[in-house]
DRENZA-165954 format. One record per residue: residue in three letters; y, z, x of N, C-alpha, C, O in turn. Coordinates in steps of 0.05 Angstrom, whole numbers, plus 5000, padded with zeros to 4 digits. Each point is the difference from the previous one (the first is absolute). Layout:
REM residues N
ALAYZXYZXYZXYZX;...
This chain:
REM residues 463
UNK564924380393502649915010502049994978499449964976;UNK503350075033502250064974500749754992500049825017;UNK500450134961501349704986500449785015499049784996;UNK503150305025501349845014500450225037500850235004;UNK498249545014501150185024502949985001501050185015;UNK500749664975502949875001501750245000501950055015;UNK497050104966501750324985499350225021501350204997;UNK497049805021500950195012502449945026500149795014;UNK501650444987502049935013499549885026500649765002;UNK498450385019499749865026499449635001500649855019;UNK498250064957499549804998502649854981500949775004;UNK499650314986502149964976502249935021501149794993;UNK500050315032501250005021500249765014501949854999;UNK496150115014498649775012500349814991500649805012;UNK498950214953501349684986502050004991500249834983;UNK502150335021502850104996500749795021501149784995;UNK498250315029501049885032500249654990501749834994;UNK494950195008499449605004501949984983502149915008;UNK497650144974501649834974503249935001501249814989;UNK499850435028502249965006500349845024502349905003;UNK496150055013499949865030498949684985500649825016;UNK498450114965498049824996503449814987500349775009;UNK501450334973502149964996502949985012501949884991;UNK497750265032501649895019499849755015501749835006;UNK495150205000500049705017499649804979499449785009;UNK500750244972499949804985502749844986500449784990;UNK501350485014502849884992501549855031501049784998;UNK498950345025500849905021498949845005501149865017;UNK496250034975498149665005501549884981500949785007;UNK499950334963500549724986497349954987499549794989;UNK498550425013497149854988500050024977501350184990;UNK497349614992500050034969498650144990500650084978;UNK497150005033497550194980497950125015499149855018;UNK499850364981498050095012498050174978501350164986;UNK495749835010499350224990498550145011498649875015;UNK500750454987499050185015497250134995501150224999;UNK496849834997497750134990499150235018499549915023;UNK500150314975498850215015497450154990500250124979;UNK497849895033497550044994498750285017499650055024;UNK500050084950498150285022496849964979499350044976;UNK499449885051496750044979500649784976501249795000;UNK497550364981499949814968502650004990500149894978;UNK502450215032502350104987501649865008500650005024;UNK500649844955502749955013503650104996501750034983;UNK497850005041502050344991502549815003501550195003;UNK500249584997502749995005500249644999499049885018;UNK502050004966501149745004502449924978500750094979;UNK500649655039502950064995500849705003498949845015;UNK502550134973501949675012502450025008501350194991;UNK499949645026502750025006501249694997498849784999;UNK503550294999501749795006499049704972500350044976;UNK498949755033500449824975497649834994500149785011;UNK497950254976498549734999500849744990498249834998;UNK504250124995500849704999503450144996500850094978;UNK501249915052502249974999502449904976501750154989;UNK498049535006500949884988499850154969501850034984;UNK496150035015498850114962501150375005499850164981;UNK501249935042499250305000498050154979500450154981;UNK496649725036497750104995499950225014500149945024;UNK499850294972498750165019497250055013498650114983;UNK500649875033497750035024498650214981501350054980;UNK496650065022498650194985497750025010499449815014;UNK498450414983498049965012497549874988497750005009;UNK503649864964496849804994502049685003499849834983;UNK501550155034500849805011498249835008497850115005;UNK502349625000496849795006502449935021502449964996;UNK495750055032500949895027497849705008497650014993;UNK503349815017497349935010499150195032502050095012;UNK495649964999500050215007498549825026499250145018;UNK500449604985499449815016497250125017497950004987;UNK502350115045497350025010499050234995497850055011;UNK503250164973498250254994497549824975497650064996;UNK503449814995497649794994497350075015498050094989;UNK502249855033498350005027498350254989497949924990;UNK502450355010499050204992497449944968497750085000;UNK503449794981498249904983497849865012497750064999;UNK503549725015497249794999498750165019497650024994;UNK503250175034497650145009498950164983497750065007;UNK503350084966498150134984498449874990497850114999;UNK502349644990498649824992497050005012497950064989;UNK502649835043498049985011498550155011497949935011;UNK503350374987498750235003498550034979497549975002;UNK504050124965498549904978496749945009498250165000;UNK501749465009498749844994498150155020497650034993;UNK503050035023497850115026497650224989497650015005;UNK503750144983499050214991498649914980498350154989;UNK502049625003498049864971499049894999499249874980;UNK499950135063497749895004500649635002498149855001;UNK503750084999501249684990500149855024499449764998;UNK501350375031500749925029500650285016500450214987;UNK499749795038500450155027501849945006500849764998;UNK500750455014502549955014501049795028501849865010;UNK494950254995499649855027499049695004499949885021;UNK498950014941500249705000501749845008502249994989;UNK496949805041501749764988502049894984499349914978;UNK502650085027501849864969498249744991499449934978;UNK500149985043498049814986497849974978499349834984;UNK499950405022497850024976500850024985498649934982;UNK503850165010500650004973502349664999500949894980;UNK499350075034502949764999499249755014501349915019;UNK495749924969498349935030502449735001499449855019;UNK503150064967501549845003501450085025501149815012;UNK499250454999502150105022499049945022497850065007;UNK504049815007500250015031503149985019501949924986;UNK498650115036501849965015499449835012497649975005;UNK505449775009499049855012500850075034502050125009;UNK495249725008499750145029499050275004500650165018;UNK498049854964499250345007497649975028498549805001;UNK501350385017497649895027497050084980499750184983;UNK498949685023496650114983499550225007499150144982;UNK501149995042498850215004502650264988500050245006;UNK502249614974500550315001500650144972500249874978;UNK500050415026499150164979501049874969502049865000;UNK497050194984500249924966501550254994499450245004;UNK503149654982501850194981498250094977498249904987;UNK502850305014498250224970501550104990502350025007;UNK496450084969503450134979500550245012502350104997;UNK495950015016502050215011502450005012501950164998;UNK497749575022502749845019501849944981502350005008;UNK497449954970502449884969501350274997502450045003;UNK496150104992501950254983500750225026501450194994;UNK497749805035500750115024502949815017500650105022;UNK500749694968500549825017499350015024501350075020;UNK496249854976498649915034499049874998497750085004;UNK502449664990497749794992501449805022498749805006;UNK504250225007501549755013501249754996500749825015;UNK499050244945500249724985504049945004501650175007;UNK499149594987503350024997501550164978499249964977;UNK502450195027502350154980499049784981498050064986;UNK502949725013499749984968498849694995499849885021;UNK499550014961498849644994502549865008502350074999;UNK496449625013502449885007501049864981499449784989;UNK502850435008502549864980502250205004499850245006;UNK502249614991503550185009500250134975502249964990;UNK496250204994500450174968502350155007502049984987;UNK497850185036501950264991503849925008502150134998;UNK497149635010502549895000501849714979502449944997;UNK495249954994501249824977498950124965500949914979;UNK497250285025498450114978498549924993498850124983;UNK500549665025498049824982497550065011499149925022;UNK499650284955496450085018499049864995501149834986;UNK495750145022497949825002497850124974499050224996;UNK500849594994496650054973497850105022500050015025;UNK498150064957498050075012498949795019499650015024;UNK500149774957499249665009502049935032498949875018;UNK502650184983500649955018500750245022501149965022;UNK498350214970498750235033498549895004500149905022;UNK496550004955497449975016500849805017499450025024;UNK502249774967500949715017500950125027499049895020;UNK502250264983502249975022498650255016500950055023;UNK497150094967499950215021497149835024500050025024;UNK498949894966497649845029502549915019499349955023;UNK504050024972501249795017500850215027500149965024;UNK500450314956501050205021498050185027497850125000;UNK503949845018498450225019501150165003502450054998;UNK494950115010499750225009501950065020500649855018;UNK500950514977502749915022499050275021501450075018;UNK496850014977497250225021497950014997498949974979;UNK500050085044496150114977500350264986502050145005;UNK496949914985499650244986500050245021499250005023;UNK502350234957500150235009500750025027499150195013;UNK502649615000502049985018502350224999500850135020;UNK500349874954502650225001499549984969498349874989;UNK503950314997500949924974502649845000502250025011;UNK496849794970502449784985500049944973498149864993;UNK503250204991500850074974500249724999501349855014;UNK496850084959499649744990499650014970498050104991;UNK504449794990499249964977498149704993499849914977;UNK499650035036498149764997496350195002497849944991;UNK502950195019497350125001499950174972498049924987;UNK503350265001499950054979500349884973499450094979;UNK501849655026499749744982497150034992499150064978;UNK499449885045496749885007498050284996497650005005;UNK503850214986498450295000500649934973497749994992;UNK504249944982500249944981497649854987498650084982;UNK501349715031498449794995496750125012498249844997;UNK501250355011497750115004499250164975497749974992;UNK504350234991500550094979499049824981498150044985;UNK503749725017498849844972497449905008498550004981;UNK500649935036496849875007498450254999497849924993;UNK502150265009497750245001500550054974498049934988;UNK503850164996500450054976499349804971499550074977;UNK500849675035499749764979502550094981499050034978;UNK503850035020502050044998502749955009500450045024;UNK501649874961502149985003501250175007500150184983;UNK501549905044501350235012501550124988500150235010;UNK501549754972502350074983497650134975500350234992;UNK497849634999499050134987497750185001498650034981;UNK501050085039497950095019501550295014499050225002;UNK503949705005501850255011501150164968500250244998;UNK500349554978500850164976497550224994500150255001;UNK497949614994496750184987499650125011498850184987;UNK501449905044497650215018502150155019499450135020;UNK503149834973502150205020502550064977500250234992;UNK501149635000502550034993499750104968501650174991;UNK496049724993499750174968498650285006500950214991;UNK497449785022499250335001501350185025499250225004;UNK502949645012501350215000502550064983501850145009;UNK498349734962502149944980503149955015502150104993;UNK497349705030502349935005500949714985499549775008;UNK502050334969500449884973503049715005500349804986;UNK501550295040501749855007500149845032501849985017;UNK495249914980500049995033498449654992498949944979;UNK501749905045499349694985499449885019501850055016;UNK496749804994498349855020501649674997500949905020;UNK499349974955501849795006502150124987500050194984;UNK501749665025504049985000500150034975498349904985;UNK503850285007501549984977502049715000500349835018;UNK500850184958502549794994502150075017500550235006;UNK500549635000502650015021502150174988501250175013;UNK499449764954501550154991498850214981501050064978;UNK496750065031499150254984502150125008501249935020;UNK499650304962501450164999499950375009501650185002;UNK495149775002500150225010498850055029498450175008;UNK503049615003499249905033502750045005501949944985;UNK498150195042503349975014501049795019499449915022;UNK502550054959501049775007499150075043499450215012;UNK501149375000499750035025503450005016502049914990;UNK497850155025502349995023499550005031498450145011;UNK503249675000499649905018501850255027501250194990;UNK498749805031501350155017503450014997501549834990;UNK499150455022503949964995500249855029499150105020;UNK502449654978500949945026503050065007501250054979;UNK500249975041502550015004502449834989500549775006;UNK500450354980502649844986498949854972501349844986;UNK495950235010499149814983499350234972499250235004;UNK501249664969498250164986497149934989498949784994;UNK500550425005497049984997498349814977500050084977;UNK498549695030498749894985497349994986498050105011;UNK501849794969496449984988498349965022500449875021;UNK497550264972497549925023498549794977500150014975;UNK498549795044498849804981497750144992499050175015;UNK499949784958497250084983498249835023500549795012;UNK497150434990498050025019497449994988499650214988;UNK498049595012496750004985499049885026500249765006;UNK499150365003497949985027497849774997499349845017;UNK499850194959497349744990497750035017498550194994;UNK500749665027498150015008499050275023497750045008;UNK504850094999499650235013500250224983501150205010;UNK498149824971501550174976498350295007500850224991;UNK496449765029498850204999500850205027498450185002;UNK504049815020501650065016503250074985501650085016;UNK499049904968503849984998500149954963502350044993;UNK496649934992500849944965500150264979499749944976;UNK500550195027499550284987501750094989501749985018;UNK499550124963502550074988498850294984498250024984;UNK503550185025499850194983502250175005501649925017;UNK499050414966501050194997499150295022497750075004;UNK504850065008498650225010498650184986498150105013;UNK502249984968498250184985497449904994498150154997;UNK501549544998496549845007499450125023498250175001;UNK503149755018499050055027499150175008498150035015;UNK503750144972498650375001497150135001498850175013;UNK500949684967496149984980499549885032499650175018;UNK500349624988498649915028500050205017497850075010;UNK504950084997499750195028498250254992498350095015;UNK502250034956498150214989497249875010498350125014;UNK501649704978497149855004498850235025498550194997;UNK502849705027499550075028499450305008499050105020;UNK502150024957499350305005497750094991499450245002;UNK499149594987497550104982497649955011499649835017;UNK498750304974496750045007498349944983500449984975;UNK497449985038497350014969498949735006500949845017;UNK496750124964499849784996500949764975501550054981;UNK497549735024502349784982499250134977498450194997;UNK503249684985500049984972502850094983501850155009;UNK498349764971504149864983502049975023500349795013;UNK501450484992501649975017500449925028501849895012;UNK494850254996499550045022498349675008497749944994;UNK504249905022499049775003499249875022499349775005;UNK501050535015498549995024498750245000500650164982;UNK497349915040498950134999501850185017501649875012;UNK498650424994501850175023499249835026501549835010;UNK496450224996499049835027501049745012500349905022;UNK500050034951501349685011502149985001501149825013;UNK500250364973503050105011500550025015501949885010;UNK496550345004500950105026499849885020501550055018;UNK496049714985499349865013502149824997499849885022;UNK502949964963501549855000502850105018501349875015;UNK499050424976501750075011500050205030501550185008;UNK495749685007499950155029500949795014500949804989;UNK498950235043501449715021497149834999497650084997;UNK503149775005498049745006501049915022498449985019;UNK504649934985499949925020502950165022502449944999;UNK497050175009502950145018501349855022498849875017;UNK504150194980501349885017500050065024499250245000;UNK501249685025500150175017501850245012499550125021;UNK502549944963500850175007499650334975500950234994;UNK497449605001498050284978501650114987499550234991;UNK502849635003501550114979499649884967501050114981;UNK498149745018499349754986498249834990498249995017;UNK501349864965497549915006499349834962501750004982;UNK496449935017499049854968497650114990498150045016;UNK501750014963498050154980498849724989499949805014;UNK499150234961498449774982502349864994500250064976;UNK500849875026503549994981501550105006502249905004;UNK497350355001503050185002500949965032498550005019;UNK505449954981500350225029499750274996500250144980;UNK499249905049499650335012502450055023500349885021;UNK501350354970500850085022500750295010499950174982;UNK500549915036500650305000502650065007500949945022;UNK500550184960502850085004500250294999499650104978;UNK501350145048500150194993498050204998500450224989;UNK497249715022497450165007498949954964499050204990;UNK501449524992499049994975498749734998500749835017;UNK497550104966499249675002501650004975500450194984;UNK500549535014500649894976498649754997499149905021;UNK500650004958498849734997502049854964500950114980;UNK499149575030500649864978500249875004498149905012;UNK504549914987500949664995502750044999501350204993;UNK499649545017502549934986499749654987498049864997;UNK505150104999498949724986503149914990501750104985;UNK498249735026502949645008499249734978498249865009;UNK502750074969500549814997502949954989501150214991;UNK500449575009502749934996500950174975499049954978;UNK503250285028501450184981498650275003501050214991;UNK497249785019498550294990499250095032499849845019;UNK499750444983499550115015498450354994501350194991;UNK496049835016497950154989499150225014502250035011;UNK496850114996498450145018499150334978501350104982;UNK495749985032498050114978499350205033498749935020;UNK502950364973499250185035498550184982500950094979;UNK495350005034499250274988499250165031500749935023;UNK497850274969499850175013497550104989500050154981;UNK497849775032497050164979500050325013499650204986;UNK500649795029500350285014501150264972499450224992;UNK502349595002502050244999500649894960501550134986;UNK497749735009499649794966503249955000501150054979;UNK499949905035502949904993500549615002499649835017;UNK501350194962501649744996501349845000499349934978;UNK502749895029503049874993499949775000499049905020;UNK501849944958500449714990502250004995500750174984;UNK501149665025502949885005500249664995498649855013;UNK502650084973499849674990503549975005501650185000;UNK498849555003502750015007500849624989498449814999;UNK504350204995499949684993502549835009501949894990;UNK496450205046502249725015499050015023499350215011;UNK500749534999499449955021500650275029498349995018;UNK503150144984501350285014498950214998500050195016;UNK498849774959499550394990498050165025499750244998;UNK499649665015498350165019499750334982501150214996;UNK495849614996499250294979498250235023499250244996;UNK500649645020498150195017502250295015499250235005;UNK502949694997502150175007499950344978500250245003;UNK499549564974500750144975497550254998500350244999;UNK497049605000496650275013500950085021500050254999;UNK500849665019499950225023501950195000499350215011;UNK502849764980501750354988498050184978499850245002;UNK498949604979498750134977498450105025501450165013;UNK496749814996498050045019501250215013498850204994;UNK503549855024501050085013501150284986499350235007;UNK502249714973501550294981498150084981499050225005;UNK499949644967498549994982497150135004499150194987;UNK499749695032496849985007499450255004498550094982;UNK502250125040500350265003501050234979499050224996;UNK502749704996500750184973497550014977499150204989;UNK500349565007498049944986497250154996499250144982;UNK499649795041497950205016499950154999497650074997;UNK504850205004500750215007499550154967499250234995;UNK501549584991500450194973497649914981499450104978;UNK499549705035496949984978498150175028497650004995;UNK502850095022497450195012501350324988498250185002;UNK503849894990501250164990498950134977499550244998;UNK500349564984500149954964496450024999498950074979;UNK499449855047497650035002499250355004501250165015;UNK496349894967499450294991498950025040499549805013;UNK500450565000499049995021498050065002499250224991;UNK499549655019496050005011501050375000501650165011;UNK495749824966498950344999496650055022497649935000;UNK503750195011496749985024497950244988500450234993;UNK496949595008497850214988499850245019500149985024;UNK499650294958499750125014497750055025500550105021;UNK496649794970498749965018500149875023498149995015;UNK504149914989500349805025500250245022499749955024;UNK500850274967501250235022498050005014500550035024;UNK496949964969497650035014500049905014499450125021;UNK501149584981500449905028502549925023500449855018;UNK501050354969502249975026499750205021499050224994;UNK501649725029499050065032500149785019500849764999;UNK498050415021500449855024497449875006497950104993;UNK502449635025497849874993498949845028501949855007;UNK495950135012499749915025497049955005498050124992;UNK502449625024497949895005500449865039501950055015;UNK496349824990501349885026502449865000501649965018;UNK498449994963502549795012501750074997501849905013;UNK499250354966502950094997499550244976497950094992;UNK505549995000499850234983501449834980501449815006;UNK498450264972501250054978499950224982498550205000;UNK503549724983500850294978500749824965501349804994;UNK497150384992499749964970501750194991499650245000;UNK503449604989501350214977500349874972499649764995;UNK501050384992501949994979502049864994500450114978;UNK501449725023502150005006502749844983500449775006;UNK500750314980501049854974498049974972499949814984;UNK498850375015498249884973497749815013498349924984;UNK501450005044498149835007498250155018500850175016;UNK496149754980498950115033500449755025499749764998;UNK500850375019500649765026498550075020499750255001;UNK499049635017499850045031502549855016501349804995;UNK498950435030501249825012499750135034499150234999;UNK501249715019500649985028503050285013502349965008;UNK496650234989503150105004500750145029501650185005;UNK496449665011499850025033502549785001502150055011;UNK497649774978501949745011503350094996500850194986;UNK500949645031502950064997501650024976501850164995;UNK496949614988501149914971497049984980499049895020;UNK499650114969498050134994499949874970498049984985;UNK505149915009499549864975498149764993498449964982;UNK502649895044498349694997497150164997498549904982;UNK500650305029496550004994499550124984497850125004;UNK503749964963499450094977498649834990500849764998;UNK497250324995497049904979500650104971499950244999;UNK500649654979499050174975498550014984499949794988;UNK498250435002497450044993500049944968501350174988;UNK497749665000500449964971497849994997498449855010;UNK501250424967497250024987498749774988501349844986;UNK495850135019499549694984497650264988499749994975;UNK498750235038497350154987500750245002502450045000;UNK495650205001499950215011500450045034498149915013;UNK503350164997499550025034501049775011500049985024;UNK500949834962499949635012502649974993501350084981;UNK499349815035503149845004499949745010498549935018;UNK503349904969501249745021501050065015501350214997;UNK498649675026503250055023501549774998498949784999;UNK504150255001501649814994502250105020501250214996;UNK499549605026501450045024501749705006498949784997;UNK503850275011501549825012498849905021500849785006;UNK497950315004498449855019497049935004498250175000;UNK501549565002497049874985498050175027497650034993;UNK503050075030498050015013498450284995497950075010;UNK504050104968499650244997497949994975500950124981;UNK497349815017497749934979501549954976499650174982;UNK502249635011501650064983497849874968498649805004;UNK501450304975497549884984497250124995498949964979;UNK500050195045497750165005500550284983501650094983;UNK495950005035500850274978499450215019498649985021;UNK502950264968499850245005497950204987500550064977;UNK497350055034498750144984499850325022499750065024;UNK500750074952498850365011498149994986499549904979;UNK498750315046497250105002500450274992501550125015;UNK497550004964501850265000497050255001498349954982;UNK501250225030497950174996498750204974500849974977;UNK497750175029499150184966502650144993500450024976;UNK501550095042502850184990502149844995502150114993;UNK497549615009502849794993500949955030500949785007;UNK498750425009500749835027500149715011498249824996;UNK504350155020499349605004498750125031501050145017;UNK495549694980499450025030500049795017499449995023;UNK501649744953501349815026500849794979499049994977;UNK503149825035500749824984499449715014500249965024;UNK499149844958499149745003502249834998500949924978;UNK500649975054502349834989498849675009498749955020;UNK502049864963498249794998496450035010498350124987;UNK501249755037498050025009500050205021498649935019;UNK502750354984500350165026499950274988499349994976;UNK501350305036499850224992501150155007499450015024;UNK502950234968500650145016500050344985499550084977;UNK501050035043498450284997503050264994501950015016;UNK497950164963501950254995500550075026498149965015;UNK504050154995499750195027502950204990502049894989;UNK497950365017501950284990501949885010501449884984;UNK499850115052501849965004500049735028497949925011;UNK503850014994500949765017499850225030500549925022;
């Protein structure tokens, strides 16, 4: 891949546009600062600041700007306890109890189901939005000491897996599962095993100083006739493992790269691919199947694409983290005022960016050279149940269905794993997708039949 995807033009274009659109609405809001990160694969091809990280000082916004970045938080502590799962420490499907035997709700009926961390990091557990205390309105959060106090007082406001209800009280208490399985302090537990090896060098679990300097300043919403004021300094304390997180889009970046990767653990790699993928499928869908919650992540489909991430609200700041595993694209947007509606800001990147993107790293990729032996087995191919046909096709061998109207959905592609043997790898799971393909080939090289998963079908000249 070339240096930068940024430089080739079609893309170079695309961030011509935002940049100019990202600047317009930002002068007609009146907003003070935004910074931008764009992510293809391991690369981060494009980030930028606009407008001001502290007005008053004309700081400018930049992209190693420190936002607090509030519930994309959320995304850590489920790595955390993904982490921990995999290390053998607890199940997803434990009890909170077992690990928290202080937790309970009060009035819960005996016969009904026990919240598990999966319900924490799915919001489906039915617990309340948040511990009882008015925080997000006087600021004043609660210590740890006093969640344990105050959470036996609260009930339960469903049984479980009733619907989804987004509860930072539940990821408070997925925090505190972190530190009990781990025998660790969360802040120091998220620094060691996520944030140093993926050398995200400007990213911080507790609060900076109010007046660090390389935090953007907060601001509160533009109201009418009014000018725009400080947002008050924000430390979450005892929810700190839902909403306390402060970092830079280009940290963040290292996180969404994260998501594109495979293998198993080890330095960078601090999940395994699997558990990746397993965080970022539906767990729980909405009903109108557009939608739905991963391990952590939202899931949604915009545009025949899934995206998955976060956003994230505390006083002055405004966050949101859109990828696309499909397709390895990225966008982290941080903003510092109560207004910035950063999710506006991914969904144009998503929208202009994301496609351009794509387009010019499958481009810049060398094209599948097809063995010549594969020729041997292309033909026509029938058994009872149907025909198919083995070609060639782009540098790939494929089966596919070319009786049907559209014939694409039933492309299979054959990836050599031996001699004669292929995976099949198909958009559609019912099509043996995973199994293998093997030719039977005779004393002259002839195929005298091929083995698709557990079935067989036979050469025939013509249809």
């Amino acid at each position: 891949m070339a240096e930068s995807l940024a430089y080739i033009p079609e893309v170079a274009a695309q961030i011509k546009l935002l940049d100019a659109w990202i600047e317009g609405q930002m002068a007609y809001a009146e907003q003070p600062g935004l910074s931008i990160a764009a992510v293809y694969d391991q690369q981060l091809v494009w980030a930028r600041g606009f407008g001001w990280a502290d007005v008053a000082r004309k700081t400018p916004a930049a992209p190693e700007t420190l936002y607090r970045i509030a519930s994309i938080t959320k995304l850590f502590t489920a790595t955390a306890l993904m982490q921990l799962r995999d290390a053998g420490k607890l199940q997803l499907d434990d009890p909170l109890a077992k690990h928290l035997p202080w937790f309970r709700l009060k009035d819960v009926p005996a016969d009904e189901r026990a919240i598990t961390l999966r319900h924490l990091i799915t919001h489906t557990s039915g617990m309340p939005r948040e511990a009882g205390f008015p925080y997000w309105t006087d600021l004043r959060f609660p210590t740890r000491e006093q969640l344990k106090e105050n959470v036996p007082t609260r009930p339960a406001i469903m049984p479980v897996e009733t619907r989804w209800k987004y509860s930072n009280l539940a990821l408070a208490l997925a925090g505190e599962v972190v530190m009990a399985a781990s025998g660790r302090a969360f802040a120091e537990y998220v620094r060691e095993k996520i944030l140093n090896p993926l050398g995200m060098e400007r990213t911080f679990v507790d609060s900076p100083a109010p007046d660090d300097l390389r935090l953007a300043r907060a601001y509160g919403r533009r109201l009418p006739g009014k000018p725009r004021e400080d947002a008050p300094f924000t430390d979450t304390a005892g929810i700190a493992p839902a909403a306390n997180m402060t970092t830079c889009v280009t940290d963040l970046a290292r996180f969404a790269m994260l998501q594109f990767r495979d293998g198993p653990v080890g330095g960078a790699q601090i999940l395994s691919g699997a558990s990746l993928r397993e965080m970022q499928r539906i767990h729980w869908l909405e009903p109108d199947w557009q939608a739905g919650w991963g391990l952590g992540f939202r899931i949604e489909r915009t545009e025949g694409k899934t995206w998955i991430g976060h956003g994230g609200a505390v006083r002055g700041y405004r966050t949101h983290l859109h990828l696309c595993p499909a397709d390895k694209v990225a966008f982290a947007v941080f903003t510092n005022s109560d207004d910035g509606n950063a999710a506006q800001y991914t969904a144009k990147a998503a929208k202009w960016l994301a496609p351009a993107l794509v387009k010019a790293a499958r481009l810049e990729e060398p094209a599948p050279a097809a063995d010549p032996a594969w020729t041997a087995y292309e033909g026509r191919y029938r058994n009872a149940w149907g025909d198919v046909q083995v070609l060639v096709l782009n540098g790939e061998l494929v089966l596919l269905d070319p009786s049907q109207p559209d014939p694409l959905p039933t492309l299979v592609k054959l990836l050599p794993v031996a001699p004669q043997s292929f995976k099949m790898e198909a958009k559609a799971g019912f099509l043996s997708h995973g199994e293998r393909c093997i030719f039977e080939l005779d004393g002259h090289g002839k195929v005298v039949r091929a083995k698709v998963g557990e079935g067989y079908t036979y050469p025939v000249n013509e249809w």
